[in-house]
C-alpha positions in Angstrom: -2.0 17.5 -23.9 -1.3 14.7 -21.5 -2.5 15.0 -17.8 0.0 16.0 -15.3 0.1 13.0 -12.4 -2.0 14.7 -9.3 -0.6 14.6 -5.5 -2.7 15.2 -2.6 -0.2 16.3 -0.3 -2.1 16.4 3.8 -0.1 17.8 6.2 -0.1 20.1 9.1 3.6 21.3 9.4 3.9 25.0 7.1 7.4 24.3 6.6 7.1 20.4 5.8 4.0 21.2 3.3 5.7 24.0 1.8 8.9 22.0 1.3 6.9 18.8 -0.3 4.8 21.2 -2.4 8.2 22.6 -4.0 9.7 19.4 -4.7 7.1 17.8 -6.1 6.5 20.6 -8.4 10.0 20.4 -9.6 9.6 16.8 -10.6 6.9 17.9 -12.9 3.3 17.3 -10.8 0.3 18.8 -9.9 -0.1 19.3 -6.2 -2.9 20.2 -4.1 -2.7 20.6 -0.2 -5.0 20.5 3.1 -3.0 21.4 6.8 -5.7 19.1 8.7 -7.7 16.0 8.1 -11.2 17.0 8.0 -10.6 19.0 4.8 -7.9 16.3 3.6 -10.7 13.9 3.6 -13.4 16.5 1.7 -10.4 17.5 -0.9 -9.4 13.7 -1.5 -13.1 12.9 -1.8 -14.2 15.6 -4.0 -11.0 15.3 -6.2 -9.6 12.6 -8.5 -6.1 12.2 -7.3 -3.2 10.1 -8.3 -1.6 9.7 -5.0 -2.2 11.1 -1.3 0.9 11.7 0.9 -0.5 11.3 4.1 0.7 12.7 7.4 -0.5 10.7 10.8 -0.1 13.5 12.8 -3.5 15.8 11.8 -5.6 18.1 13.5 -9.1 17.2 13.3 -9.1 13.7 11.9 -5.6 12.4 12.5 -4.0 10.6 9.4 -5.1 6.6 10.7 -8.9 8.0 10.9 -8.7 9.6 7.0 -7.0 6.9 5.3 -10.0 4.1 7.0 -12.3 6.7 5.2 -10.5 6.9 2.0 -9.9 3.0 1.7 -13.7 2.5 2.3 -14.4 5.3 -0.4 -12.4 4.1 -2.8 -10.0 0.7 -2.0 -7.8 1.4 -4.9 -6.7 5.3 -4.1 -3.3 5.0 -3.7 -1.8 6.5 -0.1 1.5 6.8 1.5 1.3 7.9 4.9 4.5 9.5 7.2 5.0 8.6 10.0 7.4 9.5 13.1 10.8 7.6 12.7 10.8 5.8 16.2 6.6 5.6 15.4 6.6 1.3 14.8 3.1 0.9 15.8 2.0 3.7 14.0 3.6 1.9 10.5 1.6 -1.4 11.4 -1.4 0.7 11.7 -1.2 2.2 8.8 -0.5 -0.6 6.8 -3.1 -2.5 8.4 -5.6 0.1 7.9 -4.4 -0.4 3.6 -1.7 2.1 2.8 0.4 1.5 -0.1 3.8 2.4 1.8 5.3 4.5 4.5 7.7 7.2 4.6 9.5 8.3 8.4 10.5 11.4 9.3 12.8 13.0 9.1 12.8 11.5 5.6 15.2 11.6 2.8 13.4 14.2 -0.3 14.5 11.6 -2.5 14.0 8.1 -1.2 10.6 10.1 -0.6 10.4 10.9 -4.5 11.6 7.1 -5.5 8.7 5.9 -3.2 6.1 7.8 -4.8 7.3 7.2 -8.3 7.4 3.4 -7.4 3.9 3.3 -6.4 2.4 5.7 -9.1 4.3 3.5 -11.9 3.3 0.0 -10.3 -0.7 1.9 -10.2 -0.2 2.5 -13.3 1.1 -0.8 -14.7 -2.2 -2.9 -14.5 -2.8 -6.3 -12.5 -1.2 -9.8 -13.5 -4.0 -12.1 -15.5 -5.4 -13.7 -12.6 -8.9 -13.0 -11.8 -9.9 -15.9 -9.5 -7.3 -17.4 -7.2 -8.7 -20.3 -5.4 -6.9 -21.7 -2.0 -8.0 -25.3 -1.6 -11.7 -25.5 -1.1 -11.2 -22.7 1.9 -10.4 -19.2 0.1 -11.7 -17.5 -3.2 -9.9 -14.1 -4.1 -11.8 -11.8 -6.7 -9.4 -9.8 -7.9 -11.2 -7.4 -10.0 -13.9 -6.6 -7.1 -10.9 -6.7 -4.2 -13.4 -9.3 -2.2 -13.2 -12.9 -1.6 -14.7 -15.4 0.9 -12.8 -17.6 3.6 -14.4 -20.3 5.7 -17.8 -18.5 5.4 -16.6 -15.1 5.7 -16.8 -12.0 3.4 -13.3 -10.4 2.7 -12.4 -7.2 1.4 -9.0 -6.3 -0.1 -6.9 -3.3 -0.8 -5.1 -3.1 -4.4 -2.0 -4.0 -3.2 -2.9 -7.2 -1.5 -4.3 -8.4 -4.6 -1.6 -7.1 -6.5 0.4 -9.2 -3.9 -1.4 -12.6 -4.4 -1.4 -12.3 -7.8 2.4 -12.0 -8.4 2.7 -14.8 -5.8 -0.4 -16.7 -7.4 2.1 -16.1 -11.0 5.0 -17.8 -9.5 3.6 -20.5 -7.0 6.4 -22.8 -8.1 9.1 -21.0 -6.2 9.2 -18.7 -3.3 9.7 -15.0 -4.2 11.8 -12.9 -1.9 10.8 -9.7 -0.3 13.2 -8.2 -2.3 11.6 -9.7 -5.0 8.2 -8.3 -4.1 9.1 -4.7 -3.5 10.5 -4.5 -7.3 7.4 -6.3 -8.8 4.7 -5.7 -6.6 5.6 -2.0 -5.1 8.2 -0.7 -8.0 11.2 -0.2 -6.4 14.5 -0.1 -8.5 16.9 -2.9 -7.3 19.2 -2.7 -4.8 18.2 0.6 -3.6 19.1 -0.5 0.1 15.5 0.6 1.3 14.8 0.1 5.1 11.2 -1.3 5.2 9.3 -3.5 6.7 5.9 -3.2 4.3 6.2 -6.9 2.9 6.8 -8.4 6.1 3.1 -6.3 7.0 1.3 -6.6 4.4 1.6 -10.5 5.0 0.8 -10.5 8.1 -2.5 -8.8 6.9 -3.0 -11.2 4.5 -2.9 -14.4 6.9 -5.6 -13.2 9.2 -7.5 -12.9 6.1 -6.9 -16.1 3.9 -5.7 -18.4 6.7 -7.6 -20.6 9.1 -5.4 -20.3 11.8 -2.8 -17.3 11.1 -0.2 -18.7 13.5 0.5 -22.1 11.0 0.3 -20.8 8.1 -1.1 -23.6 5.4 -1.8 -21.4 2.3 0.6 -18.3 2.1 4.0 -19.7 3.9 7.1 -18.7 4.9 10.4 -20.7 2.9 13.3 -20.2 5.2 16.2 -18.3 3.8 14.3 -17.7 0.2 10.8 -15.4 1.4 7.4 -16.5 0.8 5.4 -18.6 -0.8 1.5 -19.3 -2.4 0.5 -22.8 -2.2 -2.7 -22.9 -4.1 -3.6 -26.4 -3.5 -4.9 -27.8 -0.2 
């Protein structure tokens, strides 16, 4: 008998918790809970889950604290974190601190649903065939061991941003649109209209990573009117 896909889901609101545990069970998971983050952390690090829905807002260990600990446990875990709808610094945050995606509240049950089924199914769908990617004699990328080095310095990576490079690294001949990058790198069904700004984040984070100078971007650039762009060669 196959597996049934596990959900951690951490989060202090009764109502909220009780509400996510029933949907998700409808769609056919198994779902575990924890109302606070220090026993988030000890269920998520003591389990083998397939996702964690994250809340910021936790007593004990709030919600940024837990998902540092988690990526350092384990930088592939899958996490989407929600966050307060006027929150914008608490979405760069978490995506800086290696989230997968963000939900606000009050949130939609099923844009929440599509996100979570994007992310499982782009988890599950292995990495492009690129293992090294090399940027000019500045940047290496290991993709299987989510490290590199740049200018001397050690990097480490979350799963996405190497799923990220990769796709870009597959089609440096062309700029690929944000669009473009949500359905292949995150998932997402076309034209589902969604309001986020996880692209535009996650390459931000990337820049202060691979870049010498983040502000003039020479390896991972912007093409006006058409998205972004790898350029592989010096």
């Amino acid at each position: 008998m196959q597996r049934k896909t596990r959900i951690l889901i951490v989060e202090d609101e009764v109502a909220i918790r009780h509400g996510l545990i029933d949907v998700f069970l409808y769609h056919g998971y198994e779902v575990d809970t924890a109302a606070d983050g220090k026993s988030g952390l000890e269920k998520a690090l003591g389990g083998s889950f397939d996702l964690i829905l994250l809340d910021v807002m936790l007593p004990g260990m709030d919600g940024f604290e837990l998902c540092n600990r988690l990526r350092v446990a384990d930088p592939e875990q899958p996490i989407i974190m929600l966050t307060a709808k006027s929150g914008d610094e608490e979405i760069i945050r978490g995506l800086s601190l290696g989230a997968d995606d963000y939900v606000t509240k009050p949130f939609s049950v099923a844009q929440l649903v599509l996100r979570v089924k994007a992310v499982l199914r782009r988890t599950n769908a292995g990495s492009e065939t690129a293992h090294f990617i090399r940027l000019g004699d500045y940047c290496t990328v290991d993709c299987l061991n989510l490290s590199g080095q740049a200018g001397g310095e050690t990097l480490a990576f979350t799963r996405r941003e190497v799923d990220m490079l990769q796709y870009l690294s597959a089609n440096s001949a062309r700029p690929v649109s944000r669009e473009e990058l949500l359905t292949k790198v995150w998932g997402y069904a076309k034209n589902l209209g969604l309001e986020t700004r996880t692209v535009d984040i996650h390459i931000a984070k990337l820049r202060r990573k691979l870049e010498p100078d983040p502000s003039q971007p020479r390896f991972l650039v912007t093409i006006r009117g058409a998205g972004y762009r790898l350029q592989t060669d010096d």
